[in-house]
Backbone as a ProteinNet text record, in pm:
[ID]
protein_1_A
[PRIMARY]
XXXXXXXXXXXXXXXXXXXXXXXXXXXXXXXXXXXXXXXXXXXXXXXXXXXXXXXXXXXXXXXXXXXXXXXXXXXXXXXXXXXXXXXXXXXXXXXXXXXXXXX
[TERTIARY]
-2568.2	-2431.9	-2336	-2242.4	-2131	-2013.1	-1941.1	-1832.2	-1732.5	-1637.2	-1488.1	-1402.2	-1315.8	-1187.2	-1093.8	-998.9	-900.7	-782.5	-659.7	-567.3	-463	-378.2	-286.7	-170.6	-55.6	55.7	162.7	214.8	320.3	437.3	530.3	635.6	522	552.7	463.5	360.9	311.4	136.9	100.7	-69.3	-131.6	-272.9	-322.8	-415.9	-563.3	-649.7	-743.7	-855.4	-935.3	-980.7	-1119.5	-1262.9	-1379.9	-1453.7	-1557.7	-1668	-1789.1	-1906.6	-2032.8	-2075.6	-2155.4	-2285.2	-2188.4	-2165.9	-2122.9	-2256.9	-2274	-2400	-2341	-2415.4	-2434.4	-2434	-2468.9	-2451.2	-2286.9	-2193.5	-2066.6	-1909.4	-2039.8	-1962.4	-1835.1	-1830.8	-1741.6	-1615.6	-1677.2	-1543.3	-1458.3	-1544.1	-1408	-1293.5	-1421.2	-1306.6	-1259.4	-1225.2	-1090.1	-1055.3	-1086.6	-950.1	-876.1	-930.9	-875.9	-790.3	-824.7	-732.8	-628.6	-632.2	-511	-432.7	-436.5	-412.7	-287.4	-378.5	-306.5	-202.5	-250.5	-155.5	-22.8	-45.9	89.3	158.4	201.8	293.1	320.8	200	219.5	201.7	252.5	250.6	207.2	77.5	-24.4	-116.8	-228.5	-332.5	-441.9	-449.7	-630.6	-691	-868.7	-922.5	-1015	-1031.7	-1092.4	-1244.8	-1340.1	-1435.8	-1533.6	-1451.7	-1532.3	-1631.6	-1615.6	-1717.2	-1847.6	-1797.8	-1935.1	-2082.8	-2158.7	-2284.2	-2362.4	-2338.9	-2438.7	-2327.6	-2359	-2284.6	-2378.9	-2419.6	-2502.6	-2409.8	-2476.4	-2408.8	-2335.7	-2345.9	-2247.6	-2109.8	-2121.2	-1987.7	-1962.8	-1995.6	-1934.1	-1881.7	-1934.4	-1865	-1716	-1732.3	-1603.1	-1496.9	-1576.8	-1425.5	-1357	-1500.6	-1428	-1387.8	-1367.7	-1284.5	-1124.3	-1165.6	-1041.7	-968.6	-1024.7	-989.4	-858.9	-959.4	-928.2	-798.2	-786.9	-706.8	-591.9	-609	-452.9	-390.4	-496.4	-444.9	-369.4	-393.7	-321.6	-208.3	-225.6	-131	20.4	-11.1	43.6	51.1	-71.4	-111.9	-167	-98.8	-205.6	-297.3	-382.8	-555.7	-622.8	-700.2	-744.9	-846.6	-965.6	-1096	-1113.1	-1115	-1078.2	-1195.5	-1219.2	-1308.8	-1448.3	-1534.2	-1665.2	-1771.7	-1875.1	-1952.7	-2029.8	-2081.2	-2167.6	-2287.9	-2340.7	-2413	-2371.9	-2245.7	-2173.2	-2092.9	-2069.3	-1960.4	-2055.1	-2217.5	-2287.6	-2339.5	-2321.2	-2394.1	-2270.8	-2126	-2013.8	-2039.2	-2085.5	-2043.7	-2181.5	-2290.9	-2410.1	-2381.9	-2315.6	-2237.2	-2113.3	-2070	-1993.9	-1807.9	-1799.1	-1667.8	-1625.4	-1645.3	-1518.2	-1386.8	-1384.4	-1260.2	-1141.6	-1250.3	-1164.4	-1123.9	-1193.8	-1217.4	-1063.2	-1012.8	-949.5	-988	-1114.7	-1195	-1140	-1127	-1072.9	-1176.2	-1185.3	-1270.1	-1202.6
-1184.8	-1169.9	-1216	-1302.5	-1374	-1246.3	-1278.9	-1159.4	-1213.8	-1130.1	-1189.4	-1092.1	-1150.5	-1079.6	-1098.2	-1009.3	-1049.9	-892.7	-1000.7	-881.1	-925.4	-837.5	-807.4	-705.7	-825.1	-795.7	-680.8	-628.1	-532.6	-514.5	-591	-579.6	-557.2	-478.2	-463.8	-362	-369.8	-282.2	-376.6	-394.4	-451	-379.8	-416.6	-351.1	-488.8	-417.4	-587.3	-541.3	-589.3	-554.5	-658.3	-566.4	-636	-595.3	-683.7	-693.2	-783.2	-713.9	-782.2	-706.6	-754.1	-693.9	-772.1	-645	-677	-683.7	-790.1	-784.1	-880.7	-905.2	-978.7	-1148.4	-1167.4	-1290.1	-1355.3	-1265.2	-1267.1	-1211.3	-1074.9	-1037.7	-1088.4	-1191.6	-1280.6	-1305.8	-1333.7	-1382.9	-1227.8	-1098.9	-1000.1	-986.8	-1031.1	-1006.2	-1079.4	-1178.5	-1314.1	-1266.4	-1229.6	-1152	-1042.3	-973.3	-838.4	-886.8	-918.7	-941.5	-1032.9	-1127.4	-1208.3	-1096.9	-1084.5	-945.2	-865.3	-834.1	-752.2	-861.7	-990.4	-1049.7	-1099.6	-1072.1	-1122.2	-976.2	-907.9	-810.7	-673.9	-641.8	-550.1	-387.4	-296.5	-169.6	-88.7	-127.5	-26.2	-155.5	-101.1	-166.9	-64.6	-104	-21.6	-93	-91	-152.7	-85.6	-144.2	-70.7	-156.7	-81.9	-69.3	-76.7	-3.1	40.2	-92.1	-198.4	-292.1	-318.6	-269.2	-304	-214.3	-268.8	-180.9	-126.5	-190.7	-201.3	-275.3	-201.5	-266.8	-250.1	-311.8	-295.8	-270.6	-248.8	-196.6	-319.2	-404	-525.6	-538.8	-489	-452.9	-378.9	-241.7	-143.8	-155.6	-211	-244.3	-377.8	-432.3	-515.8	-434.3	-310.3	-219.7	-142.7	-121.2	5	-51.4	-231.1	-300.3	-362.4	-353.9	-372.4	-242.8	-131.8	17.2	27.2	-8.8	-2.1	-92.5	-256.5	-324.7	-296.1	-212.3	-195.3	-73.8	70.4	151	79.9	-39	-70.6	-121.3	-180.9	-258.4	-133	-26.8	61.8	47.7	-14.1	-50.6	73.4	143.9	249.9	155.6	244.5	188.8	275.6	239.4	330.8	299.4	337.8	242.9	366.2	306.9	359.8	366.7	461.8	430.8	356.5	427.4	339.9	361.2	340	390	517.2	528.4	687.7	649.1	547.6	549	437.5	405.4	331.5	462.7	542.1	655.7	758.4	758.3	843.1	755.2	615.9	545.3	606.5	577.7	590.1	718.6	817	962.5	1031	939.1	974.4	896.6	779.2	725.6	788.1	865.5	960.2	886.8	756.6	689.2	734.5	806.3	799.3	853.7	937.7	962.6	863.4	756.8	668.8	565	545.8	471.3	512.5	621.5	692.1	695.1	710.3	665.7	832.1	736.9	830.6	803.7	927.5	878.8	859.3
-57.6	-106.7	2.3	-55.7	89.7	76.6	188.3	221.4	189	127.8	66.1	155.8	228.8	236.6	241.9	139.3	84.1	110.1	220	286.9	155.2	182.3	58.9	143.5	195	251.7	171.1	199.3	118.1	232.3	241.3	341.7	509.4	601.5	685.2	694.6	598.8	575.2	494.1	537.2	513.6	440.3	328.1	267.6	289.4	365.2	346.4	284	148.3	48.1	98.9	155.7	154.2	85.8	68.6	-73.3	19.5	-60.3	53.9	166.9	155.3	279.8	395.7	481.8	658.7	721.2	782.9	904.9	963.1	1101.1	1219.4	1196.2	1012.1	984.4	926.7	904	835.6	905.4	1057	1127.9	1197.2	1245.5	1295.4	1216.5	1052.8	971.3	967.1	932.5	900.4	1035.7	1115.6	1270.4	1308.2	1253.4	1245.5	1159.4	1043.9	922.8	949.4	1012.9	1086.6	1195.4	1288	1397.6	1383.4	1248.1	1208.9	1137.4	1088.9	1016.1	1110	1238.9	1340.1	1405.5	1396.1	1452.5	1412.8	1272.4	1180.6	1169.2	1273	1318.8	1156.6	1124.8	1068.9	1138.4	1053.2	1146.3	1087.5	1009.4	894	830.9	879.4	800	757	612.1	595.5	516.1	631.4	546.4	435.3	346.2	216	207.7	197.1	169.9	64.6	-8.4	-145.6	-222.9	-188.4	-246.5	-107.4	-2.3	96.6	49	35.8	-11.8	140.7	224.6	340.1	455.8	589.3	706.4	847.9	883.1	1017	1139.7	1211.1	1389.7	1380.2	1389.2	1437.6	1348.5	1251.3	1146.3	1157.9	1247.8	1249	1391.2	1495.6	1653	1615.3	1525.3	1449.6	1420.5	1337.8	1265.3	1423	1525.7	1604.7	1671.2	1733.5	1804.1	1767.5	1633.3	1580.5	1558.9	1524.7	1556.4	1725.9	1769.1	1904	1986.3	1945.5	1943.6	1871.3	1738.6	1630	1742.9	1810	1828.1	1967.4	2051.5	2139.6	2103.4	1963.7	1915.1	1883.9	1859.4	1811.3	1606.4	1566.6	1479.8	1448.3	1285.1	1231.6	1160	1127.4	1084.2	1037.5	945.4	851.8	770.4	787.8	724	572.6	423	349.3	240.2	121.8	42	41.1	170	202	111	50.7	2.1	27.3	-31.8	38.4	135.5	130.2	205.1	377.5	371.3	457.8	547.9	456.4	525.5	595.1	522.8	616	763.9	749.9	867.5	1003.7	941.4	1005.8	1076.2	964	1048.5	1121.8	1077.9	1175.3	1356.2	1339.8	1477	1528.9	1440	1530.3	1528.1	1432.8	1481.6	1344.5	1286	1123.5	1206.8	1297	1321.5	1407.7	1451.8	1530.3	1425.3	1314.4	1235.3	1126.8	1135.4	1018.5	872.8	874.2	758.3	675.6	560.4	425.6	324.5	245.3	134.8	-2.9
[MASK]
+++++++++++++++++++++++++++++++++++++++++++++++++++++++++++++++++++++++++++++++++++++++++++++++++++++++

């Protein structure tokens, strides 16, 4: 399955809507979508989830760097609607809270 992502501007918050398996093979593209994202000066982004079925360590070191870059940015962030079995990988690693993961 290829990865779609698709941000969706609203004045300055940003909603970015992914679909597809995150791994180590696709990793790269969400984190050029994300960090453009951060770079086109918004002051709220969340990303939504709800179509990822599956995300490996390398998609999840993507979300917590970009986590990490918005909170320098003074960028809120907010990883949103993961699946159930994406939100247990999150909270067996211990980052949903850095993550601002909502269900």
């Amino acid at each position: 399955m290829s990865l779609v992502v698709s941000p969706n501007r609203s004045g300055d918050a940003c909603v970015v809507k992914v679909a597809g398996e995150v791994d180590v093979s696709n990793a790269d593209e969400l984190r050029s979508a994300l960090d453009a994202e951060l770079a086109s000066g918004v002051s709220a982004m969340e990303v939504d989830l709800s179509e990822v079925p599956y995300i490996d360590s390398t998609g999840i070191g993507v979300l917590v760097g970009v986590a990490r870059r918005a909170a320098d940015a003074s960028v809120a962030l907010r990883v949103a609607n993961p699946q159930r079995n994406v939100a247990r990988v999150l909270s067996l690693l211990g980052v949903g809270d850095e993550l601002g993961v909502s269900l």
